[in-house]
N, CA, C and O atoms as CSV, one atom per row, in Angstrom:
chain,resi,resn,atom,element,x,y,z
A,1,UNK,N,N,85.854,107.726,117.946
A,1,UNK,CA,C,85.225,107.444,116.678
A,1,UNK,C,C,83.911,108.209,116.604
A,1,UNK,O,O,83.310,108.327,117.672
A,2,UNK,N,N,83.345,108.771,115.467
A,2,UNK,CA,C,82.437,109.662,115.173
A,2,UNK,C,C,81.128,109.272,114.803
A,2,UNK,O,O,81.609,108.310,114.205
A,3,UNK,N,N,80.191,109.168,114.655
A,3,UNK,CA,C,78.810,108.949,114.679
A,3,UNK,C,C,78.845,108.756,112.924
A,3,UNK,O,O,79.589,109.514,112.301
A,4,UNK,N,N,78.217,107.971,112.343
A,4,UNK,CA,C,77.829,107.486,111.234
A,4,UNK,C,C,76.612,108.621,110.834
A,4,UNK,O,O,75.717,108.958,111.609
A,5,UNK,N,N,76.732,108.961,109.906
A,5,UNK,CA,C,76.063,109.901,109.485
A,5,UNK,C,C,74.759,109.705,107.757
A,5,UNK,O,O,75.058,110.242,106.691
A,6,UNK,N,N,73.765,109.064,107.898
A,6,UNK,CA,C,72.909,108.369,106.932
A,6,UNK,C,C,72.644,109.546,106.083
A,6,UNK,O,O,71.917,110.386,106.614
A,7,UNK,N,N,73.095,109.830,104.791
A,7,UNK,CA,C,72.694,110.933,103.841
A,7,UNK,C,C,71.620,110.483,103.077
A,7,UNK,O,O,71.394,111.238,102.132
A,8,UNK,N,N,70.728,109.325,103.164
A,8,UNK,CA,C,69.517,109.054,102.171
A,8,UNK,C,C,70.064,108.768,100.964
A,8,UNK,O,O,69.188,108.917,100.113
A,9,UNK,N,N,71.010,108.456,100.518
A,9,UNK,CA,C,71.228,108.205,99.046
A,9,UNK,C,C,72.628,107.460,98.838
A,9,UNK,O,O,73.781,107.675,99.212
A,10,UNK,N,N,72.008,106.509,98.087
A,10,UNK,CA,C,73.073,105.446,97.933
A,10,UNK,C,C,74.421,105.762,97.213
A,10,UNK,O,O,74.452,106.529,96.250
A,11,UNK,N,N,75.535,105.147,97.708
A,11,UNK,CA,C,77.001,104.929,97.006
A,11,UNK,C,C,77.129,105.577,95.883
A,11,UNK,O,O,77.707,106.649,95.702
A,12,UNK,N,N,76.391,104.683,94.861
A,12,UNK,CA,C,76.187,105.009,93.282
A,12,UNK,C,C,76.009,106.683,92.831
A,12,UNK,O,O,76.673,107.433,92.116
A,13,UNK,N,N,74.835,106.830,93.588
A,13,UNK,CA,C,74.546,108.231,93.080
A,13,UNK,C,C,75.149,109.316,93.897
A,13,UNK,O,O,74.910,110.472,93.549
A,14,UNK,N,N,75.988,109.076,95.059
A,14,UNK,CA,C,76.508,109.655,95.774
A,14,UNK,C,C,77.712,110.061,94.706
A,14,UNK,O,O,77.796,111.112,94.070
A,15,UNK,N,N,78.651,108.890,94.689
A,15,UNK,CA,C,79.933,109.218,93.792
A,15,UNK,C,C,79.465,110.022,92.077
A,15,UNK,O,O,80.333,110.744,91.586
A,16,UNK,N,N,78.211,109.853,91.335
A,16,UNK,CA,C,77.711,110.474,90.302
A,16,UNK,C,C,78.299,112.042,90.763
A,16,UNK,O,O,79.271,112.700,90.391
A,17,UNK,N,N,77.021,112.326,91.930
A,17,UNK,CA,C,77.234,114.007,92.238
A,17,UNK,C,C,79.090,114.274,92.801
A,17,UNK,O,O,79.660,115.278,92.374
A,18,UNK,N,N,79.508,113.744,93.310
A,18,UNK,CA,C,80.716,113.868,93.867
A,18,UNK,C,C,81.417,114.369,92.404
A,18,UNK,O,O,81.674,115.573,92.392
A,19,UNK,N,N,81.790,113.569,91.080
A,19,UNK,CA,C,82.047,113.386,90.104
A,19,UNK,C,C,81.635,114.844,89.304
A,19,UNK,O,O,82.320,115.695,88.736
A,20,UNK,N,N,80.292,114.712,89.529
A,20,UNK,CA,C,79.596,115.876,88.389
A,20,UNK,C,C,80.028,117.230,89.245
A,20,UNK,O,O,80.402,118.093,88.450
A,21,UNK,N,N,80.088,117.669,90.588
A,21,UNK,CA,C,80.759,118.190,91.170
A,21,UNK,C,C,82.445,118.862,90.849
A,21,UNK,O,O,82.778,119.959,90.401
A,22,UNK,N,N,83.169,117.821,91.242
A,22,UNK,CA,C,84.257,118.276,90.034
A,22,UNK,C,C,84.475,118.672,89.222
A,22,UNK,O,O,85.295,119.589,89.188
A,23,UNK,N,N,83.974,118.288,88.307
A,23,UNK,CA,C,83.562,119.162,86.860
A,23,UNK,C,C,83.246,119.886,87.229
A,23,UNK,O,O,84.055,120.729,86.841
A,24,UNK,N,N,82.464,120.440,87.886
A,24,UNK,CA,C,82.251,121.899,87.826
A,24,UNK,C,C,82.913,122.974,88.667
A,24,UNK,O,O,82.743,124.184,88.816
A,25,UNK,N,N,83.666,122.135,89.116
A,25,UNK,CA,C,84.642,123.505,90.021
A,25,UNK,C,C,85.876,123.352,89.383
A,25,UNK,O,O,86.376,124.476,89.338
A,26,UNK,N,N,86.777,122.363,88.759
A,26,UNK,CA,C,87.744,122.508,88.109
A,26,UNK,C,C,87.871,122.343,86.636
A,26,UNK,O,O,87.102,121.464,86.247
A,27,UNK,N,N,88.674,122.958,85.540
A,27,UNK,CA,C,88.153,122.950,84.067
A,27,UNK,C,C,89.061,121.422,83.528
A,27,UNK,O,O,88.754,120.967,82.426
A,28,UNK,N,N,90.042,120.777,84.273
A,28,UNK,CA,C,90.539,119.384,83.334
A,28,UNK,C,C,90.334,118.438,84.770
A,28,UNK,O,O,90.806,118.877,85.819
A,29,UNK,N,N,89.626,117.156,84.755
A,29,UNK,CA,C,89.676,116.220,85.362
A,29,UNK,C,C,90.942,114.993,84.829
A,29,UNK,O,O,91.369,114.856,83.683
A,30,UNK,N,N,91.272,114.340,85.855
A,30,UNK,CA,C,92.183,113.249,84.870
A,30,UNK,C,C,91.692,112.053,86.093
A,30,UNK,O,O,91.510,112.213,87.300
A,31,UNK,N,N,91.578,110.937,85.322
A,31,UNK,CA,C,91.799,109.861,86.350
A,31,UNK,C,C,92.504,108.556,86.073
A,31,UNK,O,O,92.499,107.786,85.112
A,32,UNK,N,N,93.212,108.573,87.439
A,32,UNK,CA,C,94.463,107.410,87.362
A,32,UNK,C,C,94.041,106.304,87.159
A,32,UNK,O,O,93.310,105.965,88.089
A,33,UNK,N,N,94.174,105.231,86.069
A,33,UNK,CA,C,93.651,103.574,85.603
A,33,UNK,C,C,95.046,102.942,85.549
A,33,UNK,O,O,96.117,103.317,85.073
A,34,UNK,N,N,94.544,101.563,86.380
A,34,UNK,CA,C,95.281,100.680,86.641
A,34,UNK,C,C,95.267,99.765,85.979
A,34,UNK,O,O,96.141,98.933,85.732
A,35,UNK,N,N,93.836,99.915,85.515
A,35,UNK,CA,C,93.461,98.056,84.976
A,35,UNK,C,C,92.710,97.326,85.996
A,35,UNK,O,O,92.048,96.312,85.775
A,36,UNK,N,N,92.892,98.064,87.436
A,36,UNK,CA,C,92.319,96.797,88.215
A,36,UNK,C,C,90.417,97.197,88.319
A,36,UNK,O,O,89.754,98.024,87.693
A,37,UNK,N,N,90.059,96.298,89.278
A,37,UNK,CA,C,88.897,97.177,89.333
A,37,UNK,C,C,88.208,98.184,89.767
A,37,UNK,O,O,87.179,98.648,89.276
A,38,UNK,N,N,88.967,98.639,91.002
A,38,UNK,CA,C,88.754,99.836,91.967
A,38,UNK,C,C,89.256,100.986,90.202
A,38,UNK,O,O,88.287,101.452,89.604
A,39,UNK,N,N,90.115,101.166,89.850
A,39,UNK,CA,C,90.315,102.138,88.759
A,39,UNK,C,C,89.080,102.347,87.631
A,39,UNK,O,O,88.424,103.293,87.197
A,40,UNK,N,N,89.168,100.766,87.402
A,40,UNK,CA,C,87.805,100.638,86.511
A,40,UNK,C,C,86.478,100.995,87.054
A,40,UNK,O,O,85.547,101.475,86.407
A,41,UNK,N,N,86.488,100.823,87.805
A,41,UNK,CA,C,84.852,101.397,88.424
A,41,UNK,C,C,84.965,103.081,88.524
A,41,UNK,O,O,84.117,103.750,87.935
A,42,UNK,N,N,86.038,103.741,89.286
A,42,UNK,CA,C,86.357,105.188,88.888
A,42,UNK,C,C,85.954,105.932,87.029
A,42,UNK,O,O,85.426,106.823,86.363
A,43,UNK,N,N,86.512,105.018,87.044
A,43,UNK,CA,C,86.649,105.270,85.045
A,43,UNK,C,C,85.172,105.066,84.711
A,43,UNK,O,O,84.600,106.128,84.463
A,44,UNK,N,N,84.751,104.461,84.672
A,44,UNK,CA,C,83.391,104.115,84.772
A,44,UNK,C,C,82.079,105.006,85.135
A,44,UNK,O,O,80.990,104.939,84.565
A,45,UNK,N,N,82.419,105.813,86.163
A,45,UNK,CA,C,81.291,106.298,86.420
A,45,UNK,C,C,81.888,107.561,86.473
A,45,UNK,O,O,81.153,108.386,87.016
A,46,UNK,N,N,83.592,108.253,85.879
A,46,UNK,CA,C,83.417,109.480,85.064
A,46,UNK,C,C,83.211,109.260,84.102
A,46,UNK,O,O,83.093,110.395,83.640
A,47,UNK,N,N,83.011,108.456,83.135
A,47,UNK,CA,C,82.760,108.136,81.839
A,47,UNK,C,C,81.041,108.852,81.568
A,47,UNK,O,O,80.572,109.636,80.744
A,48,UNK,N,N,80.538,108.156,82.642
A,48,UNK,CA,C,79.163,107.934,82.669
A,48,UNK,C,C,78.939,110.148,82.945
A,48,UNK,O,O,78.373,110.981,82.236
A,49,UNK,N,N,79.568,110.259,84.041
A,49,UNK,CA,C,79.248,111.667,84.254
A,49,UNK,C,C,79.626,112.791,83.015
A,49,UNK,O,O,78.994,113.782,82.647
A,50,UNK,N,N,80.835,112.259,82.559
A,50,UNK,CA,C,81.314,113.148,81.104
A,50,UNK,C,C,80.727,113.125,79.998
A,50,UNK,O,O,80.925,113.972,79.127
A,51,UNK,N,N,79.484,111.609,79.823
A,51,UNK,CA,C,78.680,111.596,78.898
A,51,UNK,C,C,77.330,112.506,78.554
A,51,UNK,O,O,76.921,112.861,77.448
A,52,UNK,N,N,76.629,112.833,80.227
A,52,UNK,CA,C,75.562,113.370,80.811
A,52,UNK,C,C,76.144,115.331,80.671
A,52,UNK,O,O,75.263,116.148,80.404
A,53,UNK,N,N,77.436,115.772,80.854
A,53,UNK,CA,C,77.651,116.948,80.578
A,53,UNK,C,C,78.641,117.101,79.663
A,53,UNK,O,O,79.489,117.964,79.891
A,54,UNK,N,N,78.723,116.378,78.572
A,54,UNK,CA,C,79.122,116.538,77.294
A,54,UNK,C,C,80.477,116.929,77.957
A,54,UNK,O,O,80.761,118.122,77.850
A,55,UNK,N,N,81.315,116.184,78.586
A,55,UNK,CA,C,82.656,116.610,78.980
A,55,UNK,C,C,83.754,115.239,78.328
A,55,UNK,O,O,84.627,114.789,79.070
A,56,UNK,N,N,83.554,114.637,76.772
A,56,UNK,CA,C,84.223,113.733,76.600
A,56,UNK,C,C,85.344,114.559,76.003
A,56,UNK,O,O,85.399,115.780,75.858
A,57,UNK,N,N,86.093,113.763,75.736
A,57,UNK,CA,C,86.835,112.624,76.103
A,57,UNK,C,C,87.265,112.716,77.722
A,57,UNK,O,O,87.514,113.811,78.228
A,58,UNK,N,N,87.337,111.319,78.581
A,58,UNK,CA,C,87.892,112.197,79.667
A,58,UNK,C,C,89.335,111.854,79.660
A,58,UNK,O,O,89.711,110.851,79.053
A,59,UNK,N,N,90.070,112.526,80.218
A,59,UNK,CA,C,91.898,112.457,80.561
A,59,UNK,C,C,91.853,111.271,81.318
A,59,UNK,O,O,91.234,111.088,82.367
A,60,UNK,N,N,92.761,110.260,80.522
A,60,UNK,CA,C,93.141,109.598,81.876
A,60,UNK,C,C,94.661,109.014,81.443
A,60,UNK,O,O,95.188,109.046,80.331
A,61,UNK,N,N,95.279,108.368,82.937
A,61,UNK,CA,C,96.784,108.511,82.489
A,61,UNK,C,C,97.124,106.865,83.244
A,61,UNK,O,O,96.608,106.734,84.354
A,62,UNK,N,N,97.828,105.804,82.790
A,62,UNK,CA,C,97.967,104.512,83.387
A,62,UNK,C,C,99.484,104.314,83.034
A,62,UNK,O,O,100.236,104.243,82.061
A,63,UNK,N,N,99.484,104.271,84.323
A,63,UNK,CA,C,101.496,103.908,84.710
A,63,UNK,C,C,101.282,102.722,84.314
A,63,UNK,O,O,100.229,102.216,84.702
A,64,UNK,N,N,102.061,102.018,83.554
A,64,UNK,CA,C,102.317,100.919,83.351
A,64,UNK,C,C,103.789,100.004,84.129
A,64,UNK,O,O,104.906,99.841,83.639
A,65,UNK,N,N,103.384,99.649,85.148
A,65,UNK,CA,C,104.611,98.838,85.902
A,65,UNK,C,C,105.653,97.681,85.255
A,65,UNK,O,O,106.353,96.931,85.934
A,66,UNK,N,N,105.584,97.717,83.556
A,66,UNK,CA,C,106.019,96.340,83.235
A,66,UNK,C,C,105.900,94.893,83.375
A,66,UNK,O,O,106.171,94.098,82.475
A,67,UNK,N,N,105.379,94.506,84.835
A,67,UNK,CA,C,105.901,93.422,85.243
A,67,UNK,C,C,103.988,92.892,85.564
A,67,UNK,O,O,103.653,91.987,86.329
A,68,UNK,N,N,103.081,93.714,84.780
A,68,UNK,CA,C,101.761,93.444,84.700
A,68,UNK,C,C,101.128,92.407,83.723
A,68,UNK,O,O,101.420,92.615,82.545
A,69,UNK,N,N,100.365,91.390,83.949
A,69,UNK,CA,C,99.379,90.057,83.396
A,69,UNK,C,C,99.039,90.799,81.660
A,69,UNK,O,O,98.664,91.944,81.406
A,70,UNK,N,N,99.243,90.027,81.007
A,70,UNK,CA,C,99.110,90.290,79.667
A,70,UNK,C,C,97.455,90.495,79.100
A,70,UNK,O,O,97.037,91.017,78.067
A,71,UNK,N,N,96.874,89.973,80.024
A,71,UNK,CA,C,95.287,90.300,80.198
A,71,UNK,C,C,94.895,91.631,80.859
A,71,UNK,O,O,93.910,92.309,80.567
A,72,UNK,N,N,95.989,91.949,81.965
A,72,UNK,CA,C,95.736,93.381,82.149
A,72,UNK,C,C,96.366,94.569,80.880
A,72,UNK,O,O,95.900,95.703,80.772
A,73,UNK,N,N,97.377,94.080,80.091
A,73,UNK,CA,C,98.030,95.304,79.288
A,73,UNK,C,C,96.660,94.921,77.813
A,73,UNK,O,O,96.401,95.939,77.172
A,74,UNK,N,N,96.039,93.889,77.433
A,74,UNK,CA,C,95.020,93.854,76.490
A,74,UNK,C,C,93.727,94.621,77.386
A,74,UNK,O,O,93.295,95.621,76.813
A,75,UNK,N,N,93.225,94.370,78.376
A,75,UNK,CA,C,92.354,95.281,78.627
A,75,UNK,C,C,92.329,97.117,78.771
A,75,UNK,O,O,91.367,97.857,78.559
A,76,UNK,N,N,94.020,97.573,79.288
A,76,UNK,CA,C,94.006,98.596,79.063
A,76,UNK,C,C,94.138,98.984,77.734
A,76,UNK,O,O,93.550,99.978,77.310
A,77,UNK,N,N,94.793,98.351,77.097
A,77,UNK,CA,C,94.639,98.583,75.473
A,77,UNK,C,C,93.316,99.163,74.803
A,77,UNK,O,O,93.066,100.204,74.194
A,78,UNK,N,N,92.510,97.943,75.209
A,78,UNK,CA,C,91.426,97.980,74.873
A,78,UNK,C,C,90.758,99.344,75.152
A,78,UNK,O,O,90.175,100.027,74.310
A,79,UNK,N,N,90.915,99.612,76.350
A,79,UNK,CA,C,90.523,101.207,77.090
A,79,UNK,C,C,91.051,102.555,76.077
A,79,UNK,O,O,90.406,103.573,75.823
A,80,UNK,N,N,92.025,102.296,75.745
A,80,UNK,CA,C,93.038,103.094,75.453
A,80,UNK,C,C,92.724,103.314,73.753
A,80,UNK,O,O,93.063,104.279,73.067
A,81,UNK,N,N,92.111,102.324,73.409
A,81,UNK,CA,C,91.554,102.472,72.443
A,81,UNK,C,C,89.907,103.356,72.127
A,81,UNK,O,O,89.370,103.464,71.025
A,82,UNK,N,N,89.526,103.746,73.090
A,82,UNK,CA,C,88.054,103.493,73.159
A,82,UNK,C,C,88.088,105.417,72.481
A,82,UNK,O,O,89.048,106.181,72.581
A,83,UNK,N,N,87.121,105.638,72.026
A,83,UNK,CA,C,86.905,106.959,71.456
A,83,UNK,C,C,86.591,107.927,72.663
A,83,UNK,O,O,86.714,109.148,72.566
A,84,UNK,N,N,86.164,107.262,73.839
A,84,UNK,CA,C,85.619,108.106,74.814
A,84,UNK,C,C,86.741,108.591,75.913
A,84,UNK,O,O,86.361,109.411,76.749
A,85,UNK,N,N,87.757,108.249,75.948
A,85,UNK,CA,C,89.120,108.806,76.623
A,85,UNK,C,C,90.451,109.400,75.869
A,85,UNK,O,O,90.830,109.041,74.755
A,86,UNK,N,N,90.819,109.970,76.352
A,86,UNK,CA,C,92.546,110.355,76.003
A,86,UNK,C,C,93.335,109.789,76.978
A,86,UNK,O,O,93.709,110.257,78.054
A,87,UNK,N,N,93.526,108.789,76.497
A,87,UNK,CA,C,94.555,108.058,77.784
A,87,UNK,C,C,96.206,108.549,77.491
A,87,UNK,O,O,96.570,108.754,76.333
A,88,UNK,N,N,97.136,108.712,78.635
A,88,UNK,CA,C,98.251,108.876,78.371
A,88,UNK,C,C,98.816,107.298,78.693
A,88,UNK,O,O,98.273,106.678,79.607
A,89,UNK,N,N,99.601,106.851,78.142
A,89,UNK,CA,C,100.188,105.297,78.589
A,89,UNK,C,C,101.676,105.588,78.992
A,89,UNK,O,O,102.525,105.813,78.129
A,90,UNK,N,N,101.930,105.578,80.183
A,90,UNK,CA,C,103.475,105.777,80.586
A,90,UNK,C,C,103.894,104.505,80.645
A,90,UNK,O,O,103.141,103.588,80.976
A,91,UNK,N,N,105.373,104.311,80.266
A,91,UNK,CA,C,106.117,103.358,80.342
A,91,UNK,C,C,107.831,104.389,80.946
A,91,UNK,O,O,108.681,104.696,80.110
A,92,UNK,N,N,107.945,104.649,82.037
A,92,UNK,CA,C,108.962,104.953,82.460
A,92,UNK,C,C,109.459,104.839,83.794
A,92,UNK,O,O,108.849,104.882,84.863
A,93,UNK,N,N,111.065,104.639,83.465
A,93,UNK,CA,C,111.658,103.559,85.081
A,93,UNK,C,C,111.638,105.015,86.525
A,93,UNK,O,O,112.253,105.973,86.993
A,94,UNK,N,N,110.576,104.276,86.616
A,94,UNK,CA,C,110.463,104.851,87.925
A,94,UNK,C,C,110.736,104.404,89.061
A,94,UNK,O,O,110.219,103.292,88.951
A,95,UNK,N,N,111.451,104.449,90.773
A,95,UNK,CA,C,111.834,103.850,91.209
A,95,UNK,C,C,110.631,103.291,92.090
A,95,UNK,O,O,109.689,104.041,92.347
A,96,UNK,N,N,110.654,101.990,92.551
A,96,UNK,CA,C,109.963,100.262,92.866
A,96,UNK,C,C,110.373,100.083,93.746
A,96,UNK,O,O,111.588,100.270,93.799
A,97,UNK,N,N,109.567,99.542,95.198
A,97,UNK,CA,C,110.544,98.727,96.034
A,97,UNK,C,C,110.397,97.624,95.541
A,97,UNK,O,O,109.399,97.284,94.905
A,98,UNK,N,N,111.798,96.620,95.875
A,98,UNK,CA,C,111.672,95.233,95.138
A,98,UNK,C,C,111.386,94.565,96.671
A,98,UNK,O,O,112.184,94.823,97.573
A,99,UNK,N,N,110.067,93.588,96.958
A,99,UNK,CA,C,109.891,93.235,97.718
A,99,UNK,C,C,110.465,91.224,97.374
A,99,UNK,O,O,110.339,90.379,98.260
A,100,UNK,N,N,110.994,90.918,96.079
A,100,UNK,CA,C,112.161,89.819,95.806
A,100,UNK,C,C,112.966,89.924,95.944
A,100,UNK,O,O,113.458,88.877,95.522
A,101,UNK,N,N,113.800,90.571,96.333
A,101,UNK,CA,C,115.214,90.369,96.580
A,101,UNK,C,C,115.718,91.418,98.108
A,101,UNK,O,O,115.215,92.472,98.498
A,102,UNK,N,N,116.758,90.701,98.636
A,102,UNK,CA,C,116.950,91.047,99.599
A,102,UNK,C,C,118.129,91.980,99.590
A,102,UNK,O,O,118.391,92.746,100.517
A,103,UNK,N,N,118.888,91.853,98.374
A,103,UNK,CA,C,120.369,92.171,98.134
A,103,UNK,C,C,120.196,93.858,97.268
A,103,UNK,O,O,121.005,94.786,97.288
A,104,UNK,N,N,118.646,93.771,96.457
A,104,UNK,CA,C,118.275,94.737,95.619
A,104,UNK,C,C,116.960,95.556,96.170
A,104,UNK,O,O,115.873,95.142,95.767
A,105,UNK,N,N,116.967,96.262,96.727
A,105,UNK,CA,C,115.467,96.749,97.121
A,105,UNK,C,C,114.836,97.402,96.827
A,105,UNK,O,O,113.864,97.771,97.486
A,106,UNK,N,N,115.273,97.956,95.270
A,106,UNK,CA,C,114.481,98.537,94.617
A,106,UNK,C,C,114.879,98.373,93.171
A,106,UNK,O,O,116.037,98.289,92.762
A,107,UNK,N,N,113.845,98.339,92.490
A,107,UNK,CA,C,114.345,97.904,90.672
A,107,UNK,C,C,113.240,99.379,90.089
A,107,UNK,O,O,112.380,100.097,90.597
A,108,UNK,N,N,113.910,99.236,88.761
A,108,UNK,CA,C,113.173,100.438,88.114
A,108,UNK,C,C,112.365,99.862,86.435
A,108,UNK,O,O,112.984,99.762,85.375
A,109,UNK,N,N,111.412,99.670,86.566
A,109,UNK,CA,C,110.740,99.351,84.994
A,109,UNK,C,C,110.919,99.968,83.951
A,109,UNK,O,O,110.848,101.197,83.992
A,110,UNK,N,N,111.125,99.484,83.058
A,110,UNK,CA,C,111.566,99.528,81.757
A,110,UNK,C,C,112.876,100.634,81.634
A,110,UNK,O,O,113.035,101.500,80.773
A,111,UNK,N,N,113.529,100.382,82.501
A,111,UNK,CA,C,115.130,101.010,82.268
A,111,UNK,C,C,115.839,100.034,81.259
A,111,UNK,O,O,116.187,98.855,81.194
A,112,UNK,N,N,115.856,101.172,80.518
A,112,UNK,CA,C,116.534,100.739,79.228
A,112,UNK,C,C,118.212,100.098,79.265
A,112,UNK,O,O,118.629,99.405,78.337
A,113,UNK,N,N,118.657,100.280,79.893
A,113,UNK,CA,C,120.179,99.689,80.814
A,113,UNK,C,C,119.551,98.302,81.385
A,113,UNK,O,O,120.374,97.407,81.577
A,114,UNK,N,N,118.119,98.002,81.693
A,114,UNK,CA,C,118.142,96.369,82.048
A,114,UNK,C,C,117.432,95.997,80.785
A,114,UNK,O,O,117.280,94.780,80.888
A,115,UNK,N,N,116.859,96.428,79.528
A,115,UNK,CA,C,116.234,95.976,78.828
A,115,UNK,C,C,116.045,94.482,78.435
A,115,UNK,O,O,114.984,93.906,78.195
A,116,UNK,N,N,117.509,93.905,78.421
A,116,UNK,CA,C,117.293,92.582,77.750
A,116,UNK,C,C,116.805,91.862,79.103
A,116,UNK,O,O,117.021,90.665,78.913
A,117,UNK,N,N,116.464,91.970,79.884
A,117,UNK,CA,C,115.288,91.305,81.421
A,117,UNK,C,C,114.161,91.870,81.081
A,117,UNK,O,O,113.184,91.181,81.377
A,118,UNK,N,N,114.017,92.481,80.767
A,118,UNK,CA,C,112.163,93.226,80.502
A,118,UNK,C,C,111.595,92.223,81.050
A,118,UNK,O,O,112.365,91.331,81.407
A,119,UNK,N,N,110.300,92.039,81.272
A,119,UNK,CA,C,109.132,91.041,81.998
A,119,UNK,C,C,108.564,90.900,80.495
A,119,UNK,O,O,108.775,89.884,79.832
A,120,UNK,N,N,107.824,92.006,80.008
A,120,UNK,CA,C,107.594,91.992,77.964
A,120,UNK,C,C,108.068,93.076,77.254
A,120,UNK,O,O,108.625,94.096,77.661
A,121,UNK,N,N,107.889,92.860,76.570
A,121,UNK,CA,C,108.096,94.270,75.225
A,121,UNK,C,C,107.247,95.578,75.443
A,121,UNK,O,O,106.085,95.593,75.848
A,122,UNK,N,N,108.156,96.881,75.049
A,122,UNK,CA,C,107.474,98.019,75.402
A,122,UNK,C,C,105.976,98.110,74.487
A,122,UNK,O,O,105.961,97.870,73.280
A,123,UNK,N,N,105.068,98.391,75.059
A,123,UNK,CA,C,104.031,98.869,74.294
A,123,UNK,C,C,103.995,99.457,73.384
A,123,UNK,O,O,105.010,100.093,73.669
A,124,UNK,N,N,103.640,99.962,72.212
A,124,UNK,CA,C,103.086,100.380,71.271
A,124,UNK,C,C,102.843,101.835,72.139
A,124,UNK,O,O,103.516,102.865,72.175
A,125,UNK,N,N,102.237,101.650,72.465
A,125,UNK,CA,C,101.875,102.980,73.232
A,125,UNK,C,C,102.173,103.627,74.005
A,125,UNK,O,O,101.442,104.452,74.554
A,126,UNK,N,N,103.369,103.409,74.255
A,126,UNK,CA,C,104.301,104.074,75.708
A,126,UNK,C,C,104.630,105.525,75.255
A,126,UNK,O,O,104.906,105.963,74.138
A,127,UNK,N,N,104.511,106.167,76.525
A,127,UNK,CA,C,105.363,107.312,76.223
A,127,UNK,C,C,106.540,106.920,77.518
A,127,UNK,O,O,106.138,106.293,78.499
A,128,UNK,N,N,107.677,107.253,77.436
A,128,UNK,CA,C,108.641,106.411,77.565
A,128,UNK,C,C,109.467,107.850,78.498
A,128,UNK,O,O,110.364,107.543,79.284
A,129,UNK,N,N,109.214,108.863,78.390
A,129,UNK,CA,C,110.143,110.152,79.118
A,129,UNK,C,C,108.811,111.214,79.332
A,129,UNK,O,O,107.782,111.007,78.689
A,130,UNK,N,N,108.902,112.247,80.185
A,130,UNK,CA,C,108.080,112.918,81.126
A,130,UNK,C,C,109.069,113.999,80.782
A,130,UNK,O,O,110.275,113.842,80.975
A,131,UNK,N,N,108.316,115.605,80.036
A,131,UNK,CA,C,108.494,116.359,80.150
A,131,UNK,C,C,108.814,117.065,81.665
A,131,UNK,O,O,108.287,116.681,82.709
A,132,UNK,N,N,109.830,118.223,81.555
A,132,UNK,CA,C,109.605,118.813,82.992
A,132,UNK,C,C,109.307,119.834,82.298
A,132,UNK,O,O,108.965,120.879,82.851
């Protein structure tokens, strides 16, 4: 194990430059939102960095698993709404391990062949198929 290394400057402003960094070596950032809070805090402080170098809207893209708290699909909404992102909202069956069932070990969300099981209704906002 390697020696801890003290850079003088806290978390916060560490991840700022890390952030503002990026931007400047690559021309599209995107970042992955979950809804939870580790995503939200990401989102958060590119928000904050894209505001400071006029880099809005920022890209961001949230898999939607189906089988997510109706408080999490209103808060990404809410996100998804906001003037300061381009969110992409996927809704497509991608393959899952199913850690319920022993007989099935993997299920796929919002496959339209299980539709009438859905967990809820497709979003409003889904994009539902992935260009190749």
């Amino acid at each position: 194990m390697g020696t801890k290394e003290f850079l003088g400057v806290d978390t916060y402003t560490k991840a700022l430059e890390r952030i503002e960094t990026a931007y400047k070596l690559f021309d599209t950032l995107s970042v992955g939102f979950s809804g939870g809070k580790d995503s939200t805090c990401v989102l958060n402080l590119t928000l904050e960095v894209a505001r400071h170098l006029d880099k809005l809207p920022v890209n961001v893209y949230f898999w939607d698993e189906e089988a997510i708290p109706y408080e999490t699909e209103q808060y990404v909404r809410r996100m998804y709404n906001s003037d300061e992102m381009d969110m992409d909202w996927y809704c497509v069956p991608v393959k899952h391990r199913n850690a319920c069932s022993t007989t099935q070990p993997y299920w796929f969300p919002w496959a339209l062949e299980d539709q009438e099981i859905w967990v809820r209704e497709l979003p409003p906002e889904a994009i539902t198929t992935i260009e190749n």
